[in-house]
KESE-126646 format. One line per 4 residues: number of its first residue (from 1); for each residue z, x, y of N, C-alpha, C. Coordinates in steps of 0.1 Angstrom, whole numbers. Layout:
N
NUM = Z:X:Y:Z:X:Y:Z:X:Y ~ ...
END
This chain:
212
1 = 152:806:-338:153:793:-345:143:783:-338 ~ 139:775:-345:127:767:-339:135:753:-334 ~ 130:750:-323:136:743:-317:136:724:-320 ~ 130:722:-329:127:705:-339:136:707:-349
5 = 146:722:-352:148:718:-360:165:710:-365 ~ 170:705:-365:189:697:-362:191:703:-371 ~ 201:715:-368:209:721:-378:220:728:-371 ~ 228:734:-374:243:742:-367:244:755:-371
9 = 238:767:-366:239:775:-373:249:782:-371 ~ 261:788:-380:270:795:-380:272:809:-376 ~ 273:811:-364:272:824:-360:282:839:-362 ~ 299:831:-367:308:842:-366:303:857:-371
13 = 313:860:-368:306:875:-372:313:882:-385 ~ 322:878:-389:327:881:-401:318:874:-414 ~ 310:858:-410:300:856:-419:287:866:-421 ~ 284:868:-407:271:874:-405:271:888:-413
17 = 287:893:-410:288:908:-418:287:909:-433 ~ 297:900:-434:298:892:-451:287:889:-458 ~ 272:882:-452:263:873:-455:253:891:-456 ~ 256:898:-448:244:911:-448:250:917:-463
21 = 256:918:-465:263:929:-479:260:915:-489 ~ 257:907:-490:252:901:-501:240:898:-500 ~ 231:905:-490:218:901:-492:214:914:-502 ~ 222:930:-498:222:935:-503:213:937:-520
25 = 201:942:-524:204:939:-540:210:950:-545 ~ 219:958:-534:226:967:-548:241:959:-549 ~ 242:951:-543:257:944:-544:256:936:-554 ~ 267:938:-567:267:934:-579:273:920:-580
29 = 277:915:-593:284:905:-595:290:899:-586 ~ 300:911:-590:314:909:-587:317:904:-571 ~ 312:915:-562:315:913:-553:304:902:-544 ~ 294:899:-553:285:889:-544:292:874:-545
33 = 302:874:-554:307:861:-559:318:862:-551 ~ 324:874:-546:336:868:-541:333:869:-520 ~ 324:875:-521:317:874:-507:314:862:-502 ~ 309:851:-512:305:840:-509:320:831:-508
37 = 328:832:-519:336:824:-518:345:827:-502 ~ 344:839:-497:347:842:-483:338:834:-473 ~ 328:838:-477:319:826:-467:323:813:-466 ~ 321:811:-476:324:794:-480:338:786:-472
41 = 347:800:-471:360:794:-465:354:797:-448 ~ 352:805:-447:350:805:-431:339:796:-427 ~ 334:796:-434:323:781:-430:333:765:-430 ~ 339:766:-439:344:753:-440:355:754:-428
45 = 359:763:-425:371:763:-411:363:758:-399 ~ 347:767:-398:345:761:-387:337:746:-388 ~ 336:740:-397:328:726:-402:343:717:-398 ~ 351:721:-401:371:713:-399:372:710:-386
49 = 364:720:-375:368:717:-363:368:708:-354 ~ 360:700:-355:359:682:-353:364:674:-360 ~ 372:679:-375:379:668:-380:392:657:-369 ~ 394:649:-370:402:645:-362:413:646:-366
53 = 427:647:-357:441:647:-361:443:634:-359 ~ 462:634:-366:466:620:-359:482:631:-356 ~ 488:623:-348:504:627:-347:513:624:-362 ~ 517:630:-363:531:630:-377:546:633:-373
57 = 554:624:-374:567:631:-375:575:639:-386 ~ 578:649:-385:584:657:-390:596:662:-388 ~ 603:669:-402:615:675:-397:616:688:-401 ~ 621:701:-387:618:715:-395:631:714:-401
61 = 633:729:-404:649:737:-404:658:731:-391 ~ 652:727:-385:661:728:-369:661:719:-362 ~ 649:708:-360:650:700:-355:638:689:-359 ~ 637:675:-355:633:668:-357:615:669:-343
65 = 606:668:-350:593:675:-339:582:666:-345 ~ 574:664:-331:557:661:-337:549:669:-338 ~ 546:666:-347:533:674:-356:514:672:-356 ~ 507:676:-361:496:670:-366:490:671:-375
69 = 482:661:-382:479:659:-397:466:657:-395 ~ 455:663:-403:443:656:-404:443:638:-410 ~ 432:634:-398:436:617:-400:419:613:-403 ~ 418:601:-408:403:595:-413:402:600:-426
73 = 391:597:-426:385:602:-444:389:610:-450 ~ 394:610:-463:394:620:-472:382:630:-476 ~ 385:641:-482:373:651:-483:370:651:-497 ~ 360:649:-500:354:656:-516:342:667:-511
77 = 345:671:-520:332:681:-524:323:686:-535 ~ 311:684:-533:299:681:-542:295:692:-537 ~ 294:703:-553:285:717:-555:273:704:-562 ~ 264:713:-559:249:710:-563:247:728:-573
81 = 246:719:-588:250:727:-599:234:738:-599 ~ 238:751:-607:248:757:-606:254:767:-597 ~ 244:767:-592:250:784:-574:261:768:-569 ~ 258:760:-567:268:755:-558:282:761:-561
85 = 289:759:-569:297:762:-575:307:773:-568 ~ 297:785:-569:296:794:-559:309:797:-546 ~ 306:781:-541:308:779:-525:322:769:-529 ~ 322:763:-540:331:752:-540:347:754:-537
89 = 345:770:-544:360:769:-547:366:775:-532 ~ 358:783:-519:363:786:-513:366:770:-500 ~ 358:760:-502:361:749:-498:377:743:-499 ~ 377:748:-512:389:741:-517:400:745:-519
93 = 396:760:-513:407:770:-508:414:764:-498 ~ 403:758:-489:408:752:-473:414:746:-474 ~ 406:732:-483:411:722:-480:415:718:-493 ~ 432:717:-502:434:721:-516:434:704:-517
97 = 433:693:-508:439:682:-516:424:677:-516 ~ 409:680:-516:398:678:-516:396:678:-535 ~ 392:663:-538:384:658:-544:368:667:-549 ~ 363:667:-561:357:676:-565:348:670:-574
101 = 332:663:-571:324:664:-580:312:670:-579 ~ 304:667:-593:292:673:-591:280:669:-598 ~ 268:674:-593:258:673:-593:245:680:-602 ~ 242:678:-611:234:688:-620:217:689:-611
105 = 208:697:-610:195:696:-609:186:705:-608 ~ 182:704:-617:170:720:-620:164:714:-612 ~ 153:727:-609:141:724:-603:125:734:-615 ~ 118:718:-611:106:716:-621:98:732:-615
109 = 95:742:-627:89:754:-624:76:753:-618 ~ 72:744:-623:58:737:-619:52:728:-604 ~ 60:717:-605:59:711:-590:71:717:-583 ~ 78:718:-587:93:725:-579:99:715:-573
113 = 97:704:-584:106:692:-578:122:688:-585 ~ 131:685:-578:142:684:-582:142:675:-597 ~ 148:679:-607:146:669:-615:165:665:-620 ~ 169:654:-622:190:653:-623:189:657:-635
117 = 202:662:-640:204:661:-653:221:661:-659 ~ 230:656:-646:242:657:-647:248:650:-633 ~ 255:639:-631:263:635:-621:275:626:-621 ~ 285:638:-619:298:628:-621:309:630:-606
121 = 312:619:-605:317:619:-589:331:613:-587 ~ 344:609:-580:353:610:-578:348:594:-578 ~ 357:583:-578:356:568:-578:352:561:-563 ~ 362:570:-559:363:564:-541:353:575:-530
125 = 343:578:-533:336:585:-529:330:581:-511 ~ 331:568:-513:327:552:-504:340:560:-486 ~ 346:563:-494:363:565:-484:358:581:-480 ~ 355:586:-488:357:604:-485:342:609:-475
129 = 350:621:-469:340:629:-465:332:637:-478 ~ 321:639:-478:314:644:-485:308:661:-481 ~ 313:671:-484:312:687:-484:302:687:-494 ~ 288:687:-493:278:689:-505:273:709:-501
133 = 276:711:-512:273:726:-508:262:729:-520 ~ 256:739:-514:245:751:-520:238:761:-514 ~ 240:773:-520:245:783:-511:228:785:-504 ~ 216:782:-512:197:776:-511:198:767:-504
137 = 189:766:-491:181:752:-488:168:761:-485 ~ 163:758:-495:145:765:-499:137:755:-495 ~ 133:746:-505:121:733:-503:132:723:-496 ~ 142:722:-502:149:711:-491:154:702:-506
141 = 146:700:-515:138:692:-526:152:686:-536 ~ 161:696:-537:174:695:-547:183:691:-538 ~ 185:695:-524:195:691:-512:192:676:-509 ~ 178:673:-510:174:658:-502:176:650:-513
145 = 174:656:-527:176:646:-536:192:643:-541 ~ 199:654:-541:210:650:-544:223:640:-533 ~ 214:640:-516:221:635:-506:217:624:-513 ~ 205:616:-518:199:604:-518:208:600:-529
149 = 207:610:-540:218:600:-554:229:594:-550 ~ 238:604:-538:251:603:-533:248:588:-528 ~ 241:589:-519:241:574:-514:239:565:-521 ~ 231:563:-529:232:553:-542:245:550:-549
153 = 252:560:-546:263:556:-558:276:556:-551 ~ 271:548:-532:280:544:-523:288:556:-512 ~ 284:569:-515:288:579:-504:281:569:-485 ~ 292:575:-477:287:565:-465:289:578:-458
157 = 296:593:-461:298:601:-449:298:617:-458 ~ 291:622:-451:282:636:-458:280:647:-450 ~ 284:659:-455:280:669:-444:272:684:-458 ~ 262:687:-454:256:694:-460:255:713:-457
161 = 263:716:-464:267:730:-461:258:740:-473 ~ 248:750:-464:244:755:-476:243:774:-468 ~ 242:781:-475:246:799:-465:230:804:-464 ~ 218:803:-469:207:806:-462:202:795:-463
165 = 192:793:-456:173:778:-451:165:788:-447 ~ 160:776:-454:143:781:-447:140:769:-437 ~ 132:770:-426:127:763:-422:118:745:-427 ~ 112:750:-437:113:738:-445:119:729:-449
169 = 129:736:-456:137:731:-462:150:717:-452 ~ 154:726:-442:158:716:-426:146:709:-427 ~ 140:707:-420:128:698:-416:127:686:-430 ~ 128:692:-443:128:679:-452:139:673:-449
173 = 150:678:-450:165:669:-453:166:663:-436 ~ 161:666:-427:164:663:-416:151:650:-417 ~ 140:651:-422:129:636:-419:140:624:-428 ~ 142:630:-437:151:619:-452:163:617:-452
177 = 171:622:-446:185:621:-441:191:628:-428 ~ 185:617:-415:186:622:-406:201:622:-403 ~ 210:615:-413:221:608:-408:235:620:-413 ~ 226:632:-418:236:643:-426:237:656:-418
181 = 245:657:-409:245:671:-404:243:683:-413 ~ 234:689:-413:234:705:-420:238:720:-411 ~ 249:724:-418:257:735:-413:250:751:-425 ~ 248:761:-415:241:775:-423:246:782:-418
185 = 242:794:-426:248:812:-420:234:815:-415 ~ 224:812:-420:212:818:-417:201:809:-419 ~ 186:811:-409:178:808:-411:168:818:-412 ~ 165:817:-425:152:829:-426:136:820:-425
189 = 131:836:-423:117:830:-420:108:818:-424 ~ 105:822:-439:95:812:-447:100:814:-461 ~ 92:807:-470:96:804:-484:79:815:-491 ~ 79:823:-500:67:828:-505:65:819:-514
193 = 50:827:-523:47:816:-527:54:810:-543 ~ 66:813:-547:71:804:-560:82:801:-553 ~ 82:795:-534:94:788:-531:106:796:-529 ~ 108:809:-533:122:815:-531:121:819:-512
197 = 129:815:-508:138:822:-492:134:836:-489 ~ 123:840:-480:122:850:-478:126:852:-461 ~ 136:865:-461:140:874:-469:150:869:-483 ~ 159:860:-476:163:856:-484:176:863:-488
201 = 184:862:-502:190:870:-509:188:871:-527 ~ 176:870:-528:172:865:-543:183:849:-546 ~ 176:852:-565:185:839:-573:198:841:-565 ~ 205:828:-561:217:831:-561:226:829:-573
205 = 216:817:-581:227:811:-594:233:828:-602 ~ 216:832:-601:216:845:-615:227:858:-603 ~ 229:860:-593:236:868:-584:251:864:-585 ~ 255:852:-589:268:843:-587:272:849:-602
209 = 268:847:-612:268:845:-626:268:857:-638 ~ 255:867:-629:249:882:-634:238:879:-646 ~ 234:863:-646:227:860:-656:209:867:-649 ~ 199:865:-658:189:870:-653:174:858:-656
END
């Protein structure tokens, strides 16, 4: 890993096993979709681990005891359409009282620039943690631009979870939103030349979906 670049990379080993069998391209549909949504959860377990507690009183079967509750911000989570998707539901496996919007954005075949074309978001976004997932951070281009809408439309706290990067792609979202931790399973080499993650694991949208 190159050392300029601020990122967290996820090392468990149940990812790393999980993350090899879906780079796989004989691994079909089915199981690349539910691979991920496995990632997605063990990623988000270890992203939770700095969340803060507070104490709670409770009462079991037996006796009256303190407890702990996650305390501060609420959580939403923003898939960046459509592989995000992908990743959302194992998020919200974790965490079930997590708020849920999203984000549309192709990318221009030509410049390979993010272009929007759908964003709808929870009201109190301003209060929540923000989980923005995509399973790509290729150019950075759809990651940097969808952090930037968020903040327009009053997000104040964001954590950017995506399962492979490229080098570039860190390095963009890290000059333009220094203020967004990014959490990965992998950093691969470089991007060829129409921009896909090499090695990579191909399309993920068209691997998620079985579309082509």
């Amino acid at each position: 890993m190159n050392e300029d670049l601020n990122v967290h990379v996820i090392n468990h080993p149940l990812i790393q096993h999980k993350l090899t069998l879906m780079r796989r391209k004989e691994t079909g549909t089915k199981d690349f979709r539910q691979l991920l949504e496995e990632i997605s959860m063990l990623m988000t377990y270890e992203i939770a681990r700095d969340f803060p507690l507070e104490d709670v009183e409770i009462e079991t079967p037996v006796a009256p005891c303190k407890g702990k509750k996650l305390s501060g911000k609420k959580v939403g989570v923003v898939p960046i359409l459509r592989a995000g998707l992908g990743m959302s539901s194992g998020v919200i496996n974790m965490i079930p009282a997590a708020r849920v919007g999203h984000i549309g954005l192709y990318r221009d075949p030509e410049t390979l620039k993010p272009v929007e074309y759908y964003c709808k978001m929870p009201g109190d976004i301003a209060e929540r943690m923000l989980i923005v997932v995509d399973p790509m951070l290729a150019t950075g281009g759809s990651a940097s631009a969808a952090l930037e809408l968020l903040k327009q439309k009053g997000a104040k706290s964001m954590i950017l979870m995506c399962l492979v990067s490229a080098p570039q792609g860190i390095r963009l979202v890290n000059q333009e939103h220094p203020d967004v931790p990014i959490y990965v399973a992998a950093i691969d080499d470089h991007l060829n030349e129409k921009g896909y993650i090499v090695p990579g694991l191909g399309d993920a949208g068209d691997r998620i979906f079985g579309t082509v």
